[in-house]
Backbone bond lengths (Angstrom), bond angles and torsions (degrees), N, CA, C in turn:
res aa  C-N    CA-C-N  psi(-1)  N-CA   C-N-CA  omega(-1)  CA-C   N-CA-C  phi
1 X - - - 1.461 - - 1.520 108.98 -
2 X 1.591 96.06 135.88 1.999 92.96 -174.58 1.974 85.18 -79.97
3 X 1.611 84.67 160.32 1.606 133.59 163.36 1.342 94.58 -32.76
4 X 1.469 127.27 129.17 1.476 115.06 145.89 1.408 80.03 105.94
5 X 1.075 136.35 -60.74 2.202 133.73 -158.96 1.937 93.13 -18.02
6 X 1.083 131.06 -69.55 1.267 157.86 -110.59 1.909 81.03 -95.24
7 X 0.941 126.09 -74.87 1.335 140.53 157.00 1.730 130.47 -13.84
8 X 1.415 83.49 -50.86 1.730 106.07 -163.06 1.732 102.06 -72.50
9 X 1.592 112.12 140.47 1.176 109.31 -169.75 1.427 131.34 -101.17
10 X 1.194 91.46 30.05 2.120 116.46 175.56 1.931 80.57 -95.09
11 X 0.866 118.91 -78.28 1.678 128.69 176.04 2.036 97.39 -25.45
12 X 1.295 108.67 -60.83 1.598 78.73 -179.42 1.709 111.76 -80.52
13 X 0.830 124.15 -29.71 1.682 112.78 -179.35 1.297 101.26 -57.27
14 X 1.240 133.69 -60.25 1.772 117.75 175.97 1.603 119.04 -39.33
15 X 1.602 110.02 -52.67 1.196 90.73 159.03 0.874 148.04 -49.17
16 X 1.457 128.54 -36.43 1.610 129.26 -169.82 1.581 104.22 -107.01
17 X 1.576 124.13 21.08 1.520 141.00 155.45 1.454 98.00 -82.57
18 X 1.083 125.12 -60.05 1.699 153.17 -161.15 1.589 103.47 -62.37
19 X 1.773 97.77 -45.97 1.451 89.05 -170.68 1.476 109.55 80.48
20 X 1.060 121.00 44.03 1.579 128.01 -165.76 1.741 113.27 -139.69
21 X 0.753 126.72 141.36 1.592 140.73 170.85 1.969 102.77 -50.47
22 X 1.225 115.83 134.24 1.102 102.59 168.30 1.867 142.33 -49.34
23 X 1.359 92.95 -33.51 1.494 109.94 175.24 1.711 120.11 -81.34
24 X 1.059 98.28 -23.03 1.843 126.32 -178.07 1.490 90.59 -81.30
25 X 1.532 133.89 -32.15 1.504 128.40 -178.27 1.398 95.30 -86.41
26 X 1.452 139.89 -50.14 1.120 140.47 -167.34 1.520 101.76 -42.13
27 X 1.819 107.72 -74.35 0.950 103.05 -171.70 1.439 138.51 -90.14
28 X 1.809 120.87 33.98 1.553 124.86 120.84 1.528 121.95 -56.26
29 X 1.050 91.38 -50.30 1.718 87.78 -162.62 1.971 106.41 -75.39
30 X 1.288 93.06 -6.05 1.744 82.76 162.11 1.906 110.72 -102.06
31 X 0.931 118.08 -44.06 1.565 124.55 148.51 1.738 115.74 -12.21
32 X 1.400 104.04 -66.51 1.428 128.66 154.44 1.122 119.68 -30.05
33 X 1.553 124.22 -85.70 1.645 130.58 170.19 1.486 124.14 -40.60
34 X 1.422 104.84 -55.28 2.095 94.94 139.88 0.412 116.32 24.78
35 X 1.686 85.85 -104.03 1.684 104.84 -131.45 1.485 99.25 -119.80
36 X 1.445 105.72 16.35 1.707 98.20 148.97 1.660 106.15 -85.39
37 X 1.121 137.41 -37.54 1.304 144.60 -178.43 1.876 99.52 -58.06
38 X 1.083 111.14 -32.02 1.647 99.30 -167.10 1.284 111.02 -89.87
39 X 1.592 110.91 -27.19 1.465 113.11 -161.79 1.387 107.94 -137.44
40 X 1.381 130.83 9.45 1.483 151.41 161.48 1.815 134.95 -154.40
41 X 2.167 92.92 42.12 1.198 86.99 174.16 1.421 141.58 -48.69
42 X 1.589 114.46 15.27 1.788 97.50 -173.67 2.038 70.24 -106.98
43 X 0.931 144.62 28.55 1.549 128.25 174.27 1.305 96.11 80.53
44 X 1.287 151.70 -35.90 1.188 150.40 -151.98 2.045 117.99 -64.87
45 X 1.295 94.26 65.81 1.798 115.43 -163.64 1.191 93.80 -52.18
46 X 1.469 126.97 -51.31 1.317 113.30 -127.10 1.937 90.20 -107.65
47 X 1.272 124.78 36.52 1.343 129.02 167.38 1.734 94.69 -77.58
48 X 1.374 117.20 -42.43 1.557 121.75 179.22 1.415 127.16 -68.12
49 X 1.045 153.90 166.96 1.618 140.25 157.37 1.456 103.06 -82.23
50 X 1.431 84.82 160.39 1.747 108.48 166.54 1.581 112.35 -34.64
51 X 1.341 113.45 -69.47 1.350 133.91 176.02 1.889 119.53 -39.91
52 X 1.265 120.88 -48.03 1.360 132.63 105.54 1.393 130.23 20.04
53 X 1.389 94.47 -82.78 1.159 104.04 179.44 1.230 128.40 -83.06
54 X 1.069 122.48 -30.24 1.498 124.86 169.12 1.021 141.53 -60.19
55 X 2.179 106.96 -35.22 0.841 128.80 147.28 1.818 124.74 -41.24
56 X 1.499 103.84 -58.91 1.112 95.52 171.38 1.473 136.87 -36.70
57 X 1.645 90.94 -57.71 2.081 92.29 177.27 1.384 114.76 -80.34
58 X 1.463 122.52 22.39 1.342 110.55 -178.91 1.015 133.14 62.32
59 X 1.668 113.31 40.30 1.406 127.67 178.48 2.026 102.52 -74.33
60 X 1.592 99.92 143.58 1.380 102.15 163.90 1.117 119.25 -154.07
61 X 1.499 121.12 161.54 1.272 128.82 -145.19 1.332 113.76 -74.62
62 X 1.178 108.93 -4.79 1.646 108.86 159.08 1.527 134.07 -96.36
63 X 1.036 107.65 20.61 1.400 143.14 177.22 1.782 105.21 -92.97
64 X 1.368 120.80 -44.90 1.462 120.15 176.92 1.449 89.74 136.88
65 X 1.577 113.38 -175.39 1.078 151.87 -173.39 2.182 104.81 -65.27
66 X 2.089 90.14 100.22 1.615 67.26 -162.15 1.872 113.52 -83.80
67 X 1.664 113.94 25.94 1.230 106.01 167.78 1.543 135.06 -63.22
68 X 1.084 93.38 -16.85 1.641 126.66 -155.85 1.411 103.52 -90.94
69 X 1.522 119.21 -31.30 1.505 121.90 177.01 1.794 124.47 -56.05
70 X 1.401 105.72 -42.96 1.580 120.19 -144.47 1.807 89.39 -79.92
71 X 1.814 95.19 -62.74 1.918 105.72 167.13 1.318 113.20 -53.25
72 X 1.116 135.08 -36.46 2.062 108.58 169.55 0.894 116.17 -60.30
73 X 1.386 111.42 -64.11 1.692 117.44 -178.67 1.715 109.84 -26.94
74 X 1.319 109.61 -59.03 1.784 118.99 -162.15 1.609 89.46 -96.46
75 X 1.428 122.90 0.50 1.611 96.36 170.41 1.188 120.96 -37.74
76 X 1.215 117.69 -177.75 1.478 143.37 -178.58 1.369 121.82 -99.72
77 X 1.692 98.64 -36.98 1.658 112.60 -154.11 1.718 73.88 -104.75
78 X 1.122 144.73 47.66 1.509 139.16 139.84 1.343 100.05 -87.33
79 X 1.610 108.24 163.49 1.479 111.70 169.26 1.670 102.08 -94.26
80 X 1.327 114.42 -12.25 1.555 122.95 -166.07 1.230 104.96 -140.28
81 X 1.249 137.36 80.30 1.207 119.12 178.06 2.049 122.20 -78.01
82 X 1.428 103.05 170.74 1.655 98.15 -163.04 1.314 80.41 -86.36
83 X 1.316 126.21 -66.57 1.795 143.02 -163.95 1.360 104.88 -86.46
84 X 1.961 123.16 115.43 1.425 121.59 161.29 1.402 104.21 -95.41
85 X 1.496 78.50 155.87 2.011 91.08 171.61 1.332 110.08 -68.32
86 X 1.285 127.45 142.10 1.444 118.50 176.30 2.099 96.57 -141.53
87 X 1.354 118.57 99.84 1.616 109.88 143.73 1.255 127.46 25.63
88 X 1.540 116.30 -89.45 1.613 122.79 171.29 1.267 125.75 -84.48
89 X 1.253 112.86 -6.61 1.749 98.56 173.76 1.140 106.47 -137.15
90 X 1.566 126.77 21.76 1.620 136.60 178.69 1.545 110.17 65.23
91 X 1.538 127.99 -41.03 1.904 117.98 -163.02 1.682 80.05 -157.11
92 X 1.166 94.72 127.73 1.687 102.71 156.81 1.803 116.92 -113.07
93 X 0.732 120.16 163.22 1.251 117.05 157.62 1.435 143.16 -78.36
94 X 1.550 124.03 110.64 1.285 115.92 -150.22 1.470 124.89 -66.70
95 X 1.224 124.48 124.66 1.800 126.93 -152.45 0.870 108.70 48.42
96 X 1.479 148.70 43.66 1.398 110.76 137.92 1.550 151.35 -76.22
97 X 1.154 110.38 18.39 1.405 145.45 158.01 1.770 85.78 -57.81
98 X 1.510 117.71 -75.09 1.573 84.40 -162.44 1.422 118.34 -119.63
99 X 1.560 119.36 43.42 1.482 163.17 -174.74 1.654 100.79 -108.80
100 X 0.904 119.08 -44.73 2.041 113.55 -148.20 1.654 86.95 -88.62
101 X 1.523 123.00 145.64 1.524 134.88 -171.19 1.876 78.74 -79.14
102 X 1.725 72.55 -170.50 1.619 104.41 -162.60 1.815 94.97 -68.05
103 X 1.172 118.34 -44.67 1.141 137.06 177.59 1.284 129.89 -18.73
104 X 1.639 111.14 -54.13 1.350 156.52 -163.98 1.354 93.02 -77.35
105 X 1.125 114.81 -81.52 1.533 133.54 166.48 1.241 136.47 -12.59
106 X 1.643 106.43 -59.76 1.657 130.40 158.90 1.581 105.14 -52.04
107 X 1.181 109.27 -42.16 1.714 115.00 -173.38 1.253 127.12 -53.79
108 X 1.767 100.46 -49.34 1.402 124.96 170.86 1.593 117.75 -76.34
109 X 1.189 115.24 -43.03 1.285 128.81 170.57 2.232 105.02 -48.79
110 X 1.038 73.47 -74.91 1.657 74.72 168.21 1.552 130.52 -34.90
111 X 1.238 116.00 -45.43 1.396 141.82 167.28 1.393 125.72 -82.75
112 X 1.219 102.15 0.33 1.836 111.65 178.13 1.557 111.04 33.20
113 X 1.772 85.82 64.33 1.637 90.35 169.20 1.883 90.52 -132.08
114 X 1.384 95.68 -169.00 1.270 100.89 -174.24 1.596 101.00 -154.59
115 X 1.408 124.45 174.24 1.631 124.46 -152.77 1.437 91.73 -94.27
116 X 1.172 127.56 163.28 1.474 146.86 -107.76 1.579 89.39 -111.74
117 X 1.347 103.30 -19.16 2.053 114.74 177.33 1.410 116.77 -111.22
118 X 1.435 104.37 12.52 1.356 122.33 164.00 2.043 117.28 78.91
119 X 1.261 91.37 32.08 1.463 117.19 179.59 1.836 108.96 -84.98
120 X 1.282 110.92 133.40 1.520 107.33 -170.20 1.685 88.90 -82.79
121 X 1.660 104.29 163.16 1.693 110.01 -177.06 1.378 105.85 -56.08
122 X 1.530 120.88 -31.13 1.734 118.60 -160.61 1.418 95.68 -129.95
123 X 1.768 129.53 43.19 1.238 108.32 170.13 1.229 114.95 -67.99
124 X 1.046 138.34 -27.60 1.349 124.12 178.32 1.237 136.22 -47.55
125 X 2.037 109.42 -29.30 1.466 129.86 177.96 1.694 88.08 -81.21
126 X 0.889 146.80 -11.96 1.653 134.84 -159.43 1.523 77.72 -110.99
127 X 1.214 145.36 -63.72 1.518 131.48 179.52 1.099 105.91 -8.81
128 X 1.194 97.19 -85.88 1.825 126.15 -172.38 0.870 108.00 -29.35
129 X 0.801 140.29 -88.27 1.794 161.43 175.30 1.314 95.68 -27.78
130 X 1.464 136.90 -53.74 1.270 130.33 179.74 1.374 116.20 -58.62
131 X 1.558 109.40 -41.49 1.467 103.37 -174.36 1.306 103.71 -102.03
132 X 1.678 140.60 4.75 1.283 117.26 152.35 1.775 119.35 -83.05
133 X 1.386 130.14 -5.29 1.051 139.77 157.09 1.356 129.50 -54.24
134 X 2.129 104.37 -17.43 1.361 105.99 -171.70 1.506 93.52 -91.84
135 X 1.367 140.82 152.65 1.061 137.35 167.48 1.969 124.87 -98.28
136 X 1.101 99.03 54.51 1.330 77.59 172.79 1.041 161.23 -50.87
137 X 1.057 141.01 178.00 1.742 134.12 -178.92 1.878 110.23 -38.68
138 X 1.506 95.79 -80.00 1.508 125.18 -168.60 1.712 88.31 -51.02
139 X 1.474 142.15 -31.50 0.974 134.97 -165.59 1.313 108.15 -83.37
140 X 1.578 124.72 -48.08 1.369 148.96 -178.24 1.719 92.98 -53.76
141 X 1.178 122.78 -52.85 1.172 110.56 -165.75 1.572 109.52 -89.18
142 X 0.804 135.61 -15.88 1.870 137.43 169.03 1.655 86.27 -64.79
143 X 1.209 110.57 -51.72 2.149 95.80 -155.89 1.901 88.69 -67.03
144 X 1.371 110.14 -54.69 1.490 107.90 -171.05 2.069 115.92 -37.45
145 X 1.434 103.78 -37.74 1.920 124.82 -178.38 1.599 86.62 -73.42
146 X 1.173 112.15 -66.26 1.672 95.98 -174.86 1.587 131.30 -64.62
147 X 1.468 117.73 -37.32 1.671 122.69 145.29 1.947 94.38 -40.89
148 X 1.091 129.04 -86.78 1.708 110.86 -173.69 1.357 111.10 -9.69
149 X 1.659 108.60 -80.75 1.307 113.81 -134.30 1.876 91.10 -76.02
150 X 0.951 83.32 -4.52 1.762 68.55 173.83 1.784 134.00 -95.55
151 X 1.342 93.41 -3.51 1.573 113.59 176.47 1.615 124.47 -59.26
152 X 0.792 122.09 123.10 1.602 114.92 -168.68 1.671 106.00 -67.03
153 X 1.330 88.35 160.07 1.485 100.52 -172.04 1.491 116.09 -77.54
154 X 1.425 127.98 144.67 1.592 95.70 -173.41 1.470 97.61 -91.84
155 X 1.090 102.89 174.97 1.949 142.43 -174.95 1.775 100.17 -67.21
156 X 1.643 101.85 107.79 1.715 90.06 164.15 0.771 111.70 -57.18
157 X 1.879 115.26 -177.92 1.580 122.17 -141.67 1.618 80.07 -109.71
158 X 1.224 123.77 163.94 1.671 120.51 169.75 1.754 109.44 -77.93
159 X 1.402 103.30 157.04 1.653 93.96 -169.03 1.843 89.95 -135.95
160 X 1.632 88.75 110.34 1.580 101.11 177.87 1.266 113.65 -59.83
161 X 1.527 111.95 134.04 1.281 102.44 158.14 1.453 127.92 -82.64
162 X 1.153 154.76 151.10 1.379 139.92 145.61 1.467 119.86 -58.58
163 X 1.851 107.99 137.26 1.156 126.28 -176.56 1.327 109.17 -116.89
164 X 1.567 124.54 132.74 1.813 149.13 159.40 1.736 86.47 -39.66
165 X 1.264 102.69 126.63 2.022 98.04 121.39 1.934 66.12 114.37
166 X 1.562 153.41 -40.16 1.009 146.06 160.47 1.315 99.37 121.59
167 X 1.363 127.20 20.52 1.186 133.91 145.18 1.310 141.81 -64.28
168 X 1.373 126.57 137.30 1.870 121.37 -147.25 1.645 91.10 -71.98
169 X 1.395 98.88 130.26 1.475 128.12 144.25 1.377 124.99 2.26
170 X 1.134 145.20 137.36 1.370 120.00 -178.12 1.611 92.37 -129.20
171 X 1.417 120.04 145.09 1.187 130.49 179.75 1.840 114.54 -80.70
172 X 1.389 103.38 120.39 2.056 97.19 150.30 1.541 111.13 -36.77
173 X 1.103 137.73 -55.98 1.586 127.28 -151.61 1.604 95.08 -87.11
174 X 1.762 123.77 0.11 1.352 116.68 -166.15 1.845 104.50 -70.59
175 X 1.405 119.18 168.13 1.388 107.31 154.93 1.796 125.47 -44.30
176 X 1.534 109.79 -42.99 1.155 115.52 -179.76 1.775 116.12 -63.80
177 X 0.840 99.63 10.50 1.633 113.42 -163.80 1.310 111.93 -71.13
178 X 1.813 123.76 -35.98 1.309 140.68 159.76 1.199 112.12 -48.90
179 X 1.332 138.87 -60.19 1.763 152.52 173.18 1.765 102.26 -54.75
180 X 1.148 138.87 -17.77 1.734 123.96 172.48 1.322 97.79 -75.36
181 X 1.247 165.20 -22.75 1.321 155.96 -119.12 2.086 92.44 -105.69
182 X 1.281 114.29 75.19 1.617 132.50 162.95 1.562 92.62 98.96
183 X 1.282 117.31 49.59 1.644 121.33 157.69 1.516 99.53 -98.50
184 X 1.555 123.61 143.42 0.949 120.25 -136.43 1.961 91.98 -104.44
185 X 1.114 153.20 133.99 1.044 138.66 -169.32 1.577 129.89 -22.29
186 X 1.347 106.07 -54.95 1.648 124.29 -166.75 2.200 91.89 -72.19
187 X 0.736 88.94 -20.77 2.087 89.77 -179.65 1.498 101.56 -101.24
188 X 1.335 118.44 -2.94 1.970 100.17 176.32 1.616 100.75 -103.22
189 X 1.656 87.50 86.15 1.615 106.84 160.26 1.692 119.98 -129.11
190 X 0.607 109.00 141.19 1.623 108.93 -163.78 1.702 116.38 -51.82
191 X 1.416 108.06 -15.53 1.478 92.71 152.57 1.495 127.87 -119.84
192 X 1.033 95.24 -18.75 2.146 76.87 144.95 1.352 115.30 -52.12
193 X 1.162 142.83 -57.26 1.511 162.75 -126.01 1.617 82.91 -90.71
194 X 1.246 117.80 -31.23 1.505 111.60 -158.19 1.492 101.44 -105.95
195 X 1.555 109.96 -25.07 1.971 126.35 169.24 1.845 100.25 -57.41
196 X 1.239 105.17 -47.29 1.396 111.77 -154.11 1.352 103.92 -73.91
197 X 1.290 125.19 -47.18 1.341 145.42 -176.88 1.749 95.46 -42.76
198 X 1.669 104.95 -58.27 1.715 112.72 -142.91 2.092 82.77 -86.03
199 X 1.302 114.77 -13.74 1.821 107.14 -172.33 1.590 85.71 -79.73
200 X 1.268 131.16 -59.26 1.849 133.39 -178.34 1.785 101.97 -32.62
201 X 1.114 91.91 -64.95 1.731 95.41 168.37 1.605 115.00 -35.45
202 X 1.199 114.99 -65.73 1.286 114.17 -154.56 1.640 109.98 -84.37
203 X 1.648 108.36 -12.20 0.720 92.28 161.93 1.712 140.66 -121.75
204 X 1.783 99.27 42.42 1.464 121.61 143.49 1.165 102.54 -102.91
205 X 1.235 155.79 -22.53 1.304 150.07 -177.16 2.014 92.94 -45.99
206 X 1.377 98.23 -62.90 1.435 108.81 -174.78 1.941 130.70 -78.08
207 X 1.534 93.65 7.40 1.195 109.02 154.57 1.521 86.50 71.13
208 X 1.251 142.31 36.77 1.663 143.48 137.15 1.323 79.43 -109.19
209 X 1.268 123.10 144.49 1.685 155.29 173.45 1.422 112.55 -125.33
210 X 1.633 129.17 102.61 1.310 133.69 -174.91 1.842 105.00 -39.16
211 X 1.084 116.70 131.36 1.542 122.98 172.34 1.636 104.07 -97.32
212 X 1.367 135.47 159.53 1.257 141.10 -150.56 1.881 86.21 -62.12
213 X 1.559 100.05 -56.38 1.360 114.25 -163.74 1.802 110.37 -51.90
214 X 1.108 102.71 -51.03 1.212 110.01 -179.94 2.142 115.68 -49.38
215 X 1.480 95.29 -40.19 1.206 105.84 179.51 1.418 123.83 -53.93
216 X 1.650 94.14 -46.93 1.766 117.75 178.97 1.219 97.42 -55.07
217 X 1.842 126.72 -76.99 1.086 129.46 162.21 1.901 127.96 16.51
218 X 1.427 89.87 -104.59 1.596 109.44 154.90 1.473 125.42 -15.10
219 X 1.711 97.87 -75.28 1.896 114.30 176.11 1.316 94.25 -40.28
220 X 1.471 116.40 -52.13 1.728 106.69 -162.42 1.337 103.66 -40.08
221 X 1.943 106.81 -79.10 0.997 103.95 -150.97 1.600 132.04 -65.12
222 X 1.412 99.28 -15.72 1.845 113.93 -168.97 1.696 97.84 -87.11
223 X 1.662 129.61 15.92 1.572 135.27 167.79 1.557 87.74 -105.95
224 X 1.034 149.02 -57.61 1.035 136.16 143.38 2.075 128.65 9.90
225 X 1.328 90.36 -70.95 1.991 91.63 -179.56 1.641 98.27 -100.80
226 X 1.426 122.53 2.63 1.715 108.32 174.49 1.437 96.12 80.11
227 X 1.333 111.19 156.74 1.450 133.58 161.94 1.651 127.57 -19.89
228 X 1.042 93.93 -61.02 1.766 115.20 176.38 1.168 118.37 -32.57
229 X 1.734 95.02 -74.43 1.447 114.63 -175.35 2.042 106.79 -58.80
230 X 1.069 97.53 -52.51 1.480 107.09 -156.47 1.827 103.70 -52.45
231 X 1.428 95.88 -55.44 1.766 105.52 174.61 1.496 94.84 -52.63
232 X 1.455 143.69 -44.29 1.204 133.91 173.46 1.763 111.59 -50.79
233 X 1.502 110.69 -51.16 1.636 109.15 -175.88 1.455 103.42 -45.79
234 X 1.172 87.18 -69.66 1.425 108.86 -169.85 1.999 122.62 -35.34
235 X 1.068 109.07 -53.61 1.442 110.74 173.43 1.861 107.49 -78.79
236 X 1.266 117.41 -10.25 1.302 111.89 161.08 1.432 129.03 -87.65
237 X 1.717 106.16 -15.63 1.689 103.27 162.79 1.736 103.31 -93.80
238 X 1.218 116.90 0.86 1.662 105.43 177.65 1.792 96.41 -85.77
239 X 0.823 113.06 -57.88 1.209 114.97 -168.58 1.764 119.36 -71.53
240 X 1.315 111.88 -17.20 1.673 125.61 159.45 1.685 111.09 -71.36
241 X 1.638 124.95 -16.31 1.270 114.17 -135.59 1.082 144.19 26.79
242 X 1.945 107.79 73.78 2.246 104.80 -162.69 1.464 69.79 -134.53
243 X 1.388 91.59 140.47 1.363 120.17 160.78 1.441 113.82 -70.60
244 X 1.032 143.60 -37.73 1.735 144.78 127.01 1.188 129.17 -24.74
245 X 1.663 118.13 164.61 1.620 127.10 175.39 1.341 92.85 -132.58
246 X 1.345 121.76 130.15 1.150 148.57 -166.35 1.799 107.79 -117.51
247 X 0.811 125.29 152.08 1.666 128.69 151.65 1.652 98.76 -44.39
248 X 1.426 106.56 134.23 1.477 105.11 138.74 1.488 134.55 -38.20
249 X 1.262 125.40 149.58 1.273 148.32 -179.91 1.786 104.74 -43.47
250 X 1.700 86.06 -86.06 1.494 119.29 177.35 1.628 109.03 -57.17
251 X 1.338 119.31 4.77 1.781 105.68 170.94 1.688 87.32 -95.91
252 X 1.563 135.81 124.64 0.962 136.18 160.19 1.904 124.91 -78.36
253 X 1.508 87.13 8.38 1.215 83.27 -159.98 2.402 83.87 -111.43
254 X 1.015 92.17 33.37 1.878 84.54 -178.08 1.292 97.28 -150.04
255 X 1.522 141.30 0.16 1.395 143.08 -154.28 1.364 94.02 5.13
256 X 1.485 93.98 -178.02 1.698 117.43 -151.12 1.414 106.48 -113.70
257 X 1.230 113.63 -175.66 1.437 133.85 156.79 1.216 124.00 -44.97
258 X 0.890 112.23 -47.59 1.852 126.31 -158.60 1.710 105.20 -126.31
259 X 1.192 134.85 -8.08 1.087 113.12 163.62 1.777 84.35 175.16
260 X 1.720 92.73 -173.58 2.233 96.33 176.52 1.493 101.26 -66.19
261 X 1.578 69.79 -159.15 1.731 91.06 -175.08 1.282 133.74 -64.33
262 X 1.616 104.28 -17.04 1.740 118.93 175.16 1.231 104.11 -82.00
263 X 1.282 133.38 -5.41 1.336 128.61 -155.13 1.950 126.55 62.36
264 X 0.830 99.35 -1.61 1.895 113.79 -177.06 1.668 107.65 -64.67
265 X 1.374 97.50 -64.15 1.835 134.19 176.73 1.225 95.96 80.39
266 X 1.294 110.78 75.20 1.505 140.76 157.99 1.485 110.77 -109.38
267 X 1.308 113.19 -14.45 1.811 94.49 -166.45 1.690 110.68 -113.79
268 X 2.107 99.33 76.00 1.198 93.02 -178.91 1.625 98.47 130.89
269 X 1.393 114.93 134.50 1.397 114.67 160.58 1.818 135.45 -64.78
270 X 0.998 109.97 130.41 1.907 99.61 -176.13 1.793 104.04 -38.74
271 X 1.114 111.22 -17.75 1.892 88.10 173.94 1.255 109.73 -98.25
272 X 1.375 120.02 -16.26 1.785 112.40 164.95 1.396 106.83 -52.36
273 X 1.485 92.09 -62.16 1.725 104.83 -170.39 1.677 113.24 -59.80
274 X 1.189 109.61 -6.46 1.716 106.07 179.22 1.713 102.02 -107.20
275 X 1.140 124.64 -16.59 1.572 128.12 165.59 1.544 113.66 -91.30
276 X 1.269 116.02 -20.91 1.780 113.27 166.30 1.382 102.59 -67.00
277 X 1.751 129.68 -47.17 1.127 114.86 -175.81 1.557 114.91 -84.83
278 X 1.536 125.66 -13.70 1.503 104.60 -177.58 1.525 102.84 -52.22
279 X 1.952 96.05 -27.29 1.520 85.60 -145.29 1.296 124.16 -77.39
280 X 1.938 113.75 6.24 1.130 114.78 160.22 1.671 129.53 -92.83
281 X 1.910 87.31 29.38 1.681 91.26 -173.48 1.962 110.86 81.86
282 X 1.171 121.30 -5.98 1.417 99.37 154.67 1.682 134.32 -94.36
283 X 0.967 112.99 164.51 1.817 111.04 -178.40 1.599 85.44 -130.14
């Protein structure tokens, strides 16, 4: 029984037609829904007699006079009656087209019948479907707001940086775009950017891994000799395997790693040659 039955005021006028207690009406008319569901799922009551019927909901003789039951219900002079007259099956049951559970439905559906007023078991799902197929305005425009909000966002624009020395620009969105992160302005040129990248490499390749500090470090000193030089350090400790950046070879004026400027390392003791280079700021 739906919510509210108990309340609703078709439910008390039967009672006080009936001559019946309110709860004593309730429970015929659920008695009723039953055992129309068990033994006349299309609603089609009145294939049975009165006698029949009474039996069914468990009418008894202390209840009153049970002639009097079957004619109120299907009176006339209701504004709502429970039982309509129907032609082929004498009394149907009023709405049960959209009263009877899912249950009912499957039953009839199965049996390719339909409710007693000529209602399909699931018109209600064929409604639907009919009227969500229509497209209206207010509808057209909710799907059109939701197609919006679902559109991807577009892609900022790339934002060049400017490069020293008159070399093209190198973009944030470029591959090199990972390697600017504390390159110092005058070194974000696309081949430093591309030196720096391949020295990070080499130096996890060799299992020392640049530490933030170490990085700062470095940037310092290679803003220091400009672009040139540094992409020069730099591919000369990749290719030496030194965990260090040294002066170039060929600058005679910074000697090297490994010996002077001839390469021999004759010109000068290793502590000359290690105080010529502090003194351009490397360790």
């Amino acid at each position: 029984m739906k919510r509210g039955t108990i309340e609703h005021p078709k439910v008390a006028v039967l009672a006080m037609r009936l001559n019946l207690p309110l709860l004593t009406t309730v429970g015929l008319l659920e008695s009723l829904w039953h055992w129309t569901a068990r033994y006349c799922p299309a609603g089609d009551i009145g294939k049975y007699s009165d006698e029949a019927i009474l039996a069914g909901i468990h009418w008894e003789a202390s209840l009153g006079d049970p002639s009097r039951v079957i004619p109120t219900m299907s009176s006339t002079k209701l504004e709502k009656r429970w039982l309509d007259p129907c032609k082929s099956c004498r009394l149907g049951v009023h709405d049960w087209h959209e009263h009877a559970d899912e249950a009912v439905r499957k039953v009839l559906q199965r049996a390719g019948l339909k409710f007693w007023n000529g209602f399909d078991p699931f018109w209600r799902n064929a409604a639907e479907k009919r009227r969500d197929a229509v497209e209206t305005p207010s509808r057209l425009y909710r799907a059109n707001v939701a197609t919006t909000a679902r559109l991807p966002e577009p892609e900022p624009e790339p934002v060049l940086i400017p490069s020293p020395s008159g070399s093209p620009p190198v973009s944030r969105s470029s591959k090199l775009s990972g390697n600017l992160k504390g390159v110092p302005v005058c070194l974000q040129t696309e081949g430093f950017l591309e030196a720096w990248g391949r020295w990070k490499i080499h130096r996890t390749e060799i299992k020392h891994k640049l530490t933030p500090s170490t990085e700062k470090l470095q940037l310092a000193k290679l803003e220091k000799v400009g672009p040139d030089v540094a992409i020069a350090m730099i591919d000369q400790s990749i290719e030496k395997g030194w965990q260090g950046l040294f002066p170039p070879r060929e600058d005679e004026s910074f000697g090297t790693a490994s010996g002077s400027a001839g390469g021999d390392g004759s010109s000068g003791s290793p502590a000359q040659r290690l105080k010529r280079i502090k003194g351009m700021g490397f360790k």
